[in-house]
TORDOSE-24873 format. One record per residue (C-alpha): residue number from 1; residue in one letter; x, y, z. Coordinates in steps of 0.1 Angstrom, whole numbers, plus 2048, in hexadecimal, padded with zeros to 3 digits. Example, Ala and Ser with C-alpha at 12.3 -4.5 7.8 and 13.67 -1.06 7.14 Angstrom:
// TORDOSE-24873
@n->1, res->A, X->87B, Y->7D3, Z->84E
@n->2, res->S, X->889, Y->7F5, Z->847
***
This chain:
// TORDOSE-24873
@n->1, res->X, X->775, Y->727, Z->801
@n->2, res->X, X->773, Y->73F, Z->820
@n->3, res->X, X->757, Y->72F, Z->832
@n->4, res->X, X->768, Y->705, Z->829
@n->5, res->X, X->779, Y->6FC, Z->846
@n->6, res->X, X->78C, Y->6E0, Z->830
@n->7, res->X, X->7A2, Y->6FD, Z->81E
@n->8, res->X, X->7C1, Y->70B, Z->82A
@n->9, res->X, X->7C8, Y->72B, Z->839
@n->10, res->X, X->7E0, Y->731, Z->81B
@n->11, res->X, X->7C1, Y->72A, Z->7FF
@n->12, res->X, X->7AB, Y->743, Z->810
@n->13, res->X, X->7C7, Y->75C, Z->813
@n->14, res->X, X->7C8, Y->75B, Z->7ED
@n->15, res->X, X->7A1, Y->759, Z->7EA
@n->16, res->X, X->79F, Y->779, Z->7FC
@n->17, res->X, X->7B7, Y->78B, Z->7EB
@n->18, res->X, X->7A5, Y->784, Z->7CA
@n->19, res->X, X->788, Y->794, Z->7E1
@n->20, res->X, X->79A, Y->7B1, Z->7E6
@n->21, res->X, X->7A6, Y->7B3, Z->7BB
@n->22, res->X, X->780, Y->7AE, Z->7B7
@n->23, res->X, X->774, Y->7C9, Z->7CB
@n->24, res->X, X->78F, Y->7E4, Z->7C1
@n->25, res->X, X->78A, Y->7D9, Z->79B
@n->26, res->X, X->763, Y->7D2, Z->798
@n->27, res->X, X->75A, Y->7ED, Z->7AF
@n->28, res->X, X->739, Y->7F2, Z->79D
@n->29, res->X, X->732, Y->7D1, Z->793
@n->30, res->X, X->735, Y->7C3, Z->7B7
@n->31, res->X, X->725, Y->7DF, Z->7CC
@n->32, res->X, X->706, Y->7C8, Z->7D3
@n->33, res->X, X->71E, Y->7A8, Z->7DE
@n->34, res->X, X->734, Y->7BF, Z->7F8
@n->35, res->X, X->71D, Y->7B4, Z->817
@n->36, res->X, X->722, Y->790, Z->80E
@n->37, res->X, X->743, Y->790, Z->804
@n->38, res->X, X->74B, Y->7AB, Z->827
@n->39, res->X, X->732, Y->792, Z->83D
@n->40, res->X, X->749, Y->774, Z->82A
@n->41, res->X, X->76B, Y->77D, Z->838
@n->42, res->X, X->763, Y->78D, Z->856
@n->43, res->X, X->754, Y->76E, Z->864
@n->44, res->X, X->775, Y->75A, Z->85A
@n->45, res->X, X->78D, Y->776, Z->870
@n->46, res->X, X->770, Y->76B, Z->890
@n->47, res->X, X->781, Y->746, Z->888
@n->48, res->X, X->7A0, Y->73A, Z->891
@n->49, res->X, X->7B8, Y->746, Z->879
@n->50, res->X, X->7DF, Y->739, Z->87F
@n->51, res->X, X->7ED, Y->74C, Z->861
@n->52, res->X, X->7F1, Y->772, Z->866
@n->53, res->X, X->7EC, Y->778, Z->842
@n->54, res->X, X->7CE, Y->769, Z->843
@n->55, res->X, X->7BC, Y->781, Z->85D
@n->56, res->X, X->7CF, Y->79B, Z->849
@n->57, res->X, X->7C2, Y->797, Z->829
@n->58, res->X, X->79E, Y->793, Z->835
@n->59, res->X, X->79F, Y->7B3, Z->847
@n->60, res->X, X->7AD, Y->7BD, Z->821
@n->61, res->X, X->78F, Y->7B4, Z->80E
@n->62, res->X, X->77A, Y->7CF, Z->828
@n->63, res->X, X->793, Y->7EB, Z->825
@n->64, res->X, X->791, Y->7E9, Z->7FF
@n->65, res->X, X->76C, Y->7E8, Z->7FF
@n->66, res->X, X->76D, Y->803, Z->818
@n->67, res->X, X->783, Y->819, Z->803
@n->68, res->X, X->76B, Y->810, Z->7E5
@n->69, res->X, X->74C, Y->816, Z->7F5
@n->70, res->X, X->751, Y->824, Z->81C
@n->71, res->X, X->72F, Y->82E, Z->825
@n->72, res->X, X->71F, Y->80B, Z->815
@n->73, res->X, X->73A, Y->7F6, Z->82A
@n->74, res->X, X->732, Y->807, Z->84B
@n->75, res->X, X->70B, Y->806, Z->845
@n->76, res->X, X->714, Y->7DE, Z->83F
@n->77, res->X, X->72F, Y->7E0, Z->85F
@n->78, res->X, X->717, Y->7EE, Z->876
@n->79, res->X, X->6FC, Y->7D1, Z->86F
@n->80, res->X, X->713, Y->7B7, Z->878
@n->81, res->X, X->718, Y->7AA, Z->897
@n->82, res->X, X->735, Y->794, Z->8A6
@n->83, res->X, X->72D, Y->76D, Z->8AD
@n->84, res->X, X->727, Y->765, Z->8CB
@n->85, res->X, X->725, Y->785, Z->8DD
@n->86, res->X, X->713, Y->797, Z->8C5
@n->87, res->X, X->728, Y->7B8, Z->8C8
@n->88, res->X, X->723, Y->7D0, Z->8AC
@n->89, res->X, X->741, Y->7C7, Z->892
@n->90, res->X, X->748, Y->7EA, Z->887
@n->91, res->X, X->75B, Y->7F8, Z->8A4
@n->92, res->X, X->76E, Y->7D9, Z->8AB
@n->93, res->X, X->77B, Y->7D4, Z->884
@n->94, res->X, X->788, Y->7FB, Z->885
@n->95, res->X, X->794, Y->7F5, Z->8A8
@n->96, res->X, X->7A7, Y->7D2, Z->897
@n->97, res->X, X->7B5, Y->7E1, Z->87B
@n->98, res->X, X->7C4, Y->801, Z->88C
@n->99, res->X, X->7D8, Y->7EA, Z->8A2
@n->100, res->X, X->7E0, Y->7D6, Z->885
@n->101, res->X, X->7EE, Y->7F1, Z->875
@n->102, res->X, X->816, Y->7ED, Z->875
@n->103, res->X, X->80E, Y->7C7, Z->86E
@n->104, res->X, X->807, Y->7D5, Z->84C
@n->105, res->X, X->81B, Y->7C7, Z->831
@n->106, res->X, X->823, Y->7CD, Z->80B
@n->107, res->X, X->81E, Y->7EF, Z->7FA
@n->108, res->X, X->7FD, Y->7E6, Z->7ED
@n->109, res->X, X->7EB, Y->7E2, Z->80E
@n->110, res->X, X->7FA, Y->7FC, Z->820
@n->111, res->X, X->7F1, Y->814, Z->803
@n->112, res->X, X->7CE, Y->805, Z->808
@n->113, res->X, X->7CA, Y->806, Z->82C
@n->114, res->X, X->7D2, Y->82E, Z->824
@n->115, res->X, X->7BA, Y->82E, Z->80C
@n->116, res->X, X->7A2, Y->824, Z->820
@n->117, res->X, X->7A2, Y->833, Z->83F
@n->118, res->X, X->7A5, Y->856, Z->82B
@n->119, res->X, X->784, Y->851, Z->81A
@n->120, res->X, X->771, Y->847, Z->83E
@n->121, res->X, X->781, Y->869, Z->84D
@n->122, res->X, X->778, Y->879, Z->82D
@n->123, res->X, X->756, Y->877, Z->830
@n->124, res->X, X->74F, Y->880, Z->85A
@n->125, res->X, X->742, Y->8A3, Z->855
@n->126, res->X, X->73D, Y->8A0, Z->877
@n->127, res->X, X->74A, Y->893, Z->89A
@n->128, res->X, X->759, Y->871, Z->897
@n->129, res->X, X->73E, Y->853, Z->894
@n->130, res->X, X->73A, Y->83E, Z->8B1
@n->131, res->X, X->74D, Y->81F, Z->8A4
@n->132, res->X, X->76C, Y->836, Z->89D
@n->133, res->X, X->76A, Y->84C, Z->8BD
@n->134, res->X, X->772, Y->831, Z->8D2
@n->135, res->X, X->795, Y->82B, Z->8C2
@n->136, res->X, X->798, Y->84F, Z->8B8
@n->137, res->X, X->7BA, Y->855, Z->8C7
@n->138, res->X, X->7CA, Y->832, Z->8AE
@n->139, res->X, X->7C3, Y->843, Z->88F
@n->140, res->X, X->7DA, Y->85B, Z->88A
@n->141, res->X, X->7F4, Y->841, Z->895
@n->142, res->X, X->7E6, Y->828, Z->880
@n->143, res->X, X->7EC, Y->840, Z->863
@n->144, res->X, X->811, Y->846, Z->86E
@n->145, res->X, X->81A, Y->820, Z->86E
@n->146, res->X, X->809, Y->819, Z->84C
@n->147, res->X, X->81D, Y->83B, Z->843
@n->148, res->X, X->83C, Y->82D, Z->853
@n->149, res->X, X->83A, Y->809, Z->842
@n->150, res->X, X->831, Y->814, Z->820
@n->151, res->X, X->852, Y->82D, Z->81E
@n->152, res->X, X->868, Y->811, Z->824
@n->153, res->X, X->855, Y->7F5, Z->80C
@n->154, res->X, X->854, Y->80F, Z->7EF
@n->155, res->X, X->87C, Y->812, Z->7FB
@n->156, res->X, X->87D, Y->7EB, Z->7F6
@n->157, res->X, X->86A, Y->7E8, Z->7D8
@n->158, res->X, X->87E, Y->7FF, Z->7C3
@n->159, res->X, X->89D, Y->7F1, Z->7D0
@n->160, res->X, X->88F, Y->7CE, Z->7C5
@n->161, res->X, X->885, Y->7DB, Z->7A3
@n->162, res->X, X->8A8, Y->7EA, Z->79D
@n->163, res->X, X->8B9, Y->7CD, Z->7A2
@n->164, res->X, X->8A4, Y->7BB, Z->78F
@n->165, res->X, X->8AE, Y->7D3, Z->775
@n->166, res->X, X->8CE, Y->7CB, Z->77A
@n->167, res->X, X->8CD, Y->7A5, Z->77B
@n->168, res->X, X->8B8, Y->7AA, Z->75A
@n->169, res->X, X->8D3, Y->7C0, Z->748
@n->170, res->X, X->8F0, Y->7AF, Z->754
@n->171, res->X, X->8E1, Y->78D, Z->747
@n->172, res->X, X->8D8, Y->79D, Z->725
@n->173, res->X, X->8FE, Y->7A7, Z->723
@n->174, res->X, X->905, Y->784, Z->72C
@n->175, res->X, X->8F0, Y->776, Z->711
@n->176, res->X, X->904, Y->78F, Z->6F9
@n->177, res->X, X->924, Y->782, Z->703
@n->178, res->X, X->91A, Y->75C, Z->700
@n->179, res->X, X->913, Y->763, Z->6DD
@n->180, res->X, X->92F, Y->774, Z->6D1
@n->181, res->X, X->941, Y->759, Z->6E0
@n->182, res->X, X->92F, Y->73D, Z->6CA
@n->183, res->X, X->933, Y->758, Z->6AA
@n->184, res->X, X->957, Y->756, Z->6B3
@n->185, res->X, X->96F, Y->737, Z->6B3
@n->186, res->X, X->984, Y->746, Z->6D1
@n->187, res->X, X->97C, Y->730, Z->6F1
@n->188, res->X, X->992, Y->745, Z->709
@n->189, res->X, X->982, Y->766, Z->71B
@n->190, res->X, X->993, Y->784, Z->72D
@n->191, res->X, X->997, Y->78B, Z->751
@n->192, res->X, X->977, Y->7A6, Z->74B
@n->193, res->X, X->960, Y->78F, Z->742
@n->194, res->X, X->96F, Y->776, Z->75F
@n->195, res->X, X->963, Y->795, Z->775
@n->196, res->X, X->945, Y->799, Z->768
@n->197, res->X, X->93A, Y->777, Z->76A
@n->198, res->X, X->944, Y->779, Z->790
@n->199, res->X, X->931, Y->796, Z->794
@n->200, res->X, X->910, Y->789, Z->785
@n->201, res->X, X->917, Y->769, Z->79B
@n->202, res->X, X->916, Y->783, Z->7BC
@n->203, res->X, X->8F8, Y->795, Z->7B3
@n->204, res->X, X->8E6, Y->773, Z->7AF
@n->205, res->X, X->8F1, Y->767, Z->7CD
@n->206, res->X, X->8E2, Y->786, Z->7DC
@n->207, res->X, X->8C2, Y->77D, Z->7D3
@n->208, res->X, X->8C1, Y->759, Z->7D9
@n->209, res->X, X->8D8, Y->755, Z->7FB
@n->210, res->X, X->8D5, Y->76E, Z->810
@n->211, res->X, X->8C1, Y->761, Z->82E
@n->212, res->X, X->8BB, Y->782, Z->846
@n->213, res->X, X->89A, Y->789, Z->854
@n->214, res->X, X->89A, Y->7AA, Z->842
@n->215, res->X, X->89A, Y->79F, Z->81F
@n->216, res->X, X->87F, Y->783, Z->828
@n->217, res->X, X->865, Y->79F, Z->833
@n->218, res->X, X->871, Y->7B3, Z->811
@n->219, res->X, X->86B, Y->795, Z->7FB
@n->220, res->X, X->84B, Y->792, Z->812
@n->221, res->X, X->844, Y->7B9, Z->80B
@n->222, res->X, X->845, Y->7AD, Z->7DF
@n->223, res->X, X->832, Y->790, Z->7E1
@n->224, res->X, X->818, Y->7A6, Z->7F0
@n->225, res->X, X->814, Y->7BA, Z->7D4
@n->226, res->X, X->818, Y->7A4, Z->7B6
@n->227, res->X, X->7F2, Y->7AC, Z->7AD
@n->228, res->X, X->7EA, Y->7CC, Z->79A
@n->229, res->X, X->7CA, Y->7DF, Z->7A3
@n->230, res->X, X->7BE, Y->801, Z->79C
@n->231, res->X, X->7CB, Y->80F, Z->7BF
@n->232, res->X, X->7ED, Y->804, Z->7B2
@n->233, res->X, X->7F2, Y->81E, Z->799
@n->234, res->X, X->806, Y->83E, Z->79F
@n->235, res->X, X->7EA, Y->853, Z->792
@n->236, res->X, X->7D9, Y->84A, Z->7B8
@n->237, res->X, X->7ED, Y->85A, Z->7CF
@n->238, res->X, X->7E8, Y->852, Z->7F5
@n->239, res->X, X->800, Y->86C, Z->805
@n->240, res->X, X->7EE, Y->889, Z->7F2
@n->241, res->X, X->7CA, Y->878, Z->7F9
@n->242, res->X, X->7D9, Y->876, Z->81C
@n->243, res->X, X->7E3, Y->89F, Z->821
@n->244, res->X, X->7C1, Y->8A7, Z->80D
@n->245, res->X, X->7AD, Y->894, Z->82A
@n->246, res->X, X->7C1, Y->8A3, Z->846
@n->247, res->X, X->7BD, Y->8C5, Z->83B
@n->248, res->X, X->79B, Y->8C4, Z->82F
@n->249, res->X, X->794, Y->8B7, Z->854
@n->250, res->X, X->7AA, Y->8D2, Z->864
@n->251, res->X, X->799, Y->8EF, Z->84D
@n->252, res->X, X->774, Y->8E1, Z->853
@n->253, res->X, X->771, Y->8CD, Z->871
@n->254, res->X, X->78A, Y->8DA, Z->889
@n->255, res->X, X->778, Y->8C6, Z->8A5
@n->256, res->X, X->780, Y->8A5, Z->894
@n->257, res->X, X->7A4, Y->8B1, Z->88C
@n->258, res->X, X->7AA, Y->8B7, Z->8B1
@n->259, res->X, X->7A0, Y->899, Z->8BA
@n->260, res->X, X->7B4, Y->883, Z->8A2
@n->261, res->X, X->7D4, Y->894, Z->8AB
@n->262, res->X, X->7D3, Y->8A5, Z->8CE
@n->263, res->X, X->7DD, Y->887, Z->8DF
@n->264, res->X, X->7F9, Y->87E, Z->8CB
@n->265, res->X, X->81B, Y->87C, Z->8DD
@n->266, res->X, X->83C, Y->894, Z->8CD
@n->267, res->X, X->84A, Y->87C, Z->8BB
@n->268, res->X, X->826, Y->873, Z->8A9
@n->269, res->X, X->828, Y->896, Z->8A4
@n->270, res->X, X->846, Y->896, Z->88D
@n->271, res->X, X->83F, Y->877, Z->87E
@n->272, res->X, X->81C, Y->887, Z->86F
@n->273, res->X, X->82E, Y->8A8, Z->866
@n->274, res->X, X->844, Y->895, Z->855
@n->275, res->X, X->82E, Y->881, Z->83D
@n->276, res->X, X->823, Y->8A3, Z->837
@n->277, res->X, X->842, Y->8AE, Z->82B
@n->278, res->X, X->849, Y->889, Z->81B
@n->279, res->X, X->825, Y->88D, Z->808
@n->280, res->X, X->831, Y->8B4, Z->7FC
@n->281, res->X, X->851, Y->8A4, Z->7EE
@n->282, res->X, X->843, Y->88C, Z->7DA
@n->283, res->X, X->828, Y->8A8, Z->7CB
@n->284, res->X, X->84B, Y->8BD, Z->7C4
@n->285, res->X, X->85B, Y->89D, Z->7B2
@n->286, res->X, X->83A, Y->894, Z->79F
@n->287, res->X, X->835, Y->8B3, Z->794
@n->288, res->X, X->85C, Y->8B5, Z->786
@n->289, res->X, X->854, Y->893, Z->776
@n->290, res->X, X->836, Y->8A3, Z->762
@n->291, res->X, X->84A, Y->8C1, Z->756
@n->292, res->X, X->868, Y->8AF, Z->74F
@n->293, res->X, X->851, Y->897, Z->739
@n->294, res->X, X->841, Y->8B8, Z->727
@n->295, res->X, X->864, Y->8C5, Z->71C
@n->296, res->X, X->86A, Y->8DA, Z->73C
@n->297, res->X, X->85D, Y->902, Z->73F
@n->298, res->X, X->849, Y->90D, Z->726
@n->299, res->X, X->851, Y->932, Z->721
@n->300, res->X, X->83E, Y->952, Z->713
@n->301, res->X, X->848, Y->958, Z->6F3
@n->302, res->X, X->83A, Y->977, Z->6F4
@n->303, res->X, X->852, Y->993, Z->70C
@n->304, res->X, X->848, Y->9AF, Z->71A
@n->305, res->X, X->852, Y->9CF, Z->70D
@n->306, res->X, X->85C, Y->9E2, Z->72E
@n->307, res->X, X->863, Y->9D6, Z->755
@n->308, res->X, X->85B, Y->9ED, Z->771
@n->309, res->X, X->873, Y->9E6, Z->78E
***
């Protein structure tokens, strides 16, 4: 579908992000297709592409494979070459997708685009490669936009699912109501459930009115994320993977550290230290989660028989 001409921008959107579900799902099976299917949407992004989620989601299907398999992708990156120039693809996709970054949408592919760029980093034992050295001083920025975007979509996304809740609960209440009514022979109803009704009315105007720009990139930000893969589930978390990279990198390759963050201006600065403090916070509240779901503090039952003070 990628390389017919005669389908639309919106098909191949789609086709790539079952690409994308493929890879992160069949990581195993599909090892031996990733040059193909990398080769496959790369050459589509050199094409004229109108749709921005187009381009986006092709650039997808390689930061998924790259998460899955990093050193495989750039072995397949660095053999390809860019029609008609025939520069090497590898430093001009990185270069792409770091500018790309806060054009990011949905929680799914900026948890990805983490994802990703943590396991490349992860694995230079060394000075930066020559197709990341040339962009060296983007990355760390390119991290704090992803950062930056993914806070405020999780933000959305719960907000979204509790009114959903909501809408849900208030309508099974509804439901209730209408039966009674039609168990009962009274056709009058008070001034609460007048209220009620009214209210119900207002919350689903909320969701099917409102015309700001906001909510459309928020319902944009859903629709993104309505398929489930493995990097989906809670268990992967990409603000500690995040912190385990950057300190592993600061505790062993001081070199590389100094050059992803020495040129950063103050206010990158305190933008990193604070996903720092952002990825301790959620460790704190997971970790509540875990004990409050074992029945709290286990205590000793066995005390000790004198204290020295």
């Amino acid at each position: 579908m990628l390389e017919n001409e005669n389908c639309g921008e919106d098909a191949q959107s789609h086709a790539c992000k079952v690409l994308e579900v493929m890879v992160l799902q069949c990581k195993d099976t599909v090892s031996q297709l990733l040059p193909r299917i990398i080769k496959t949407v790369l050459e589509r992004v050199t094409k004229t592409v109108k749709m921005k989620l187009c381009r986006s989601m092709c650039l997808q299907v390689v930061i998924a494979a790259l998460y899955v398999n990093p050193i495989g992708v750039i072995e397949v990156l660095e053999k390809l070459t860019m029609p008609p120039t025939g520069e090497p693809v590898c430093s001009q996709f990185f270069s792409q997708w770091f500018k790309q970054a806060d054009c990011v949408r949905g929680v799914h592919n900026r948890k990805i685009g983490i994802l990703g760029l943590v396991s490349v980093l992860g694995r230079c034992a060394g000075p930066l490669p020559a197709y990341l050295a040339a962009c060296a001083h983007e990355i760390v920025p390119a991290f704090l936009a992803l950062f930056s975007g993914l806070e405020k979509a999780y933000q959305t996304k719960a907000s979204v699912d509790s009114e959903d809740d909501a809408v849900e609960e208030a309508e099974e209440e509804d439901l209730e109501i209408e039966e009674d009514e039609l168990e009962s022979d009274e056709d009058d109803y008070d001034e609460d459930d007048a209220a009620y009704v009214e209210n119900l009315a207002k919350m689903a105007g909320s969701h099917l009115g409102d015309d700001d720009s906001d909510d459309e990139d928020d319902d944009e930000d859903i629709e993104l994320d309505l398929y489930d893969t493995p990097v989906d589930s809670d268990d992967i978390d990409e603000y500690a993977e995040f912190k385990s990279m950057l300190l592993g990198l600061q505790a062993n390759n001081g070199e590389l550290y100094a050059v992803l963050t020495s040129s950063l201006a103050a206010e990158q600065q305190q933008a990193l230290q604070e996903v720092i403090m952002l990825c301790d916070r959620r460790f704190a509240a997971k970790q509540s989660k875990l004990l409050e779901a074992q029945g709290g503090f286990q205590f000793s039952h066995t005390l000790p028989h004198s204290f020295n003070f």
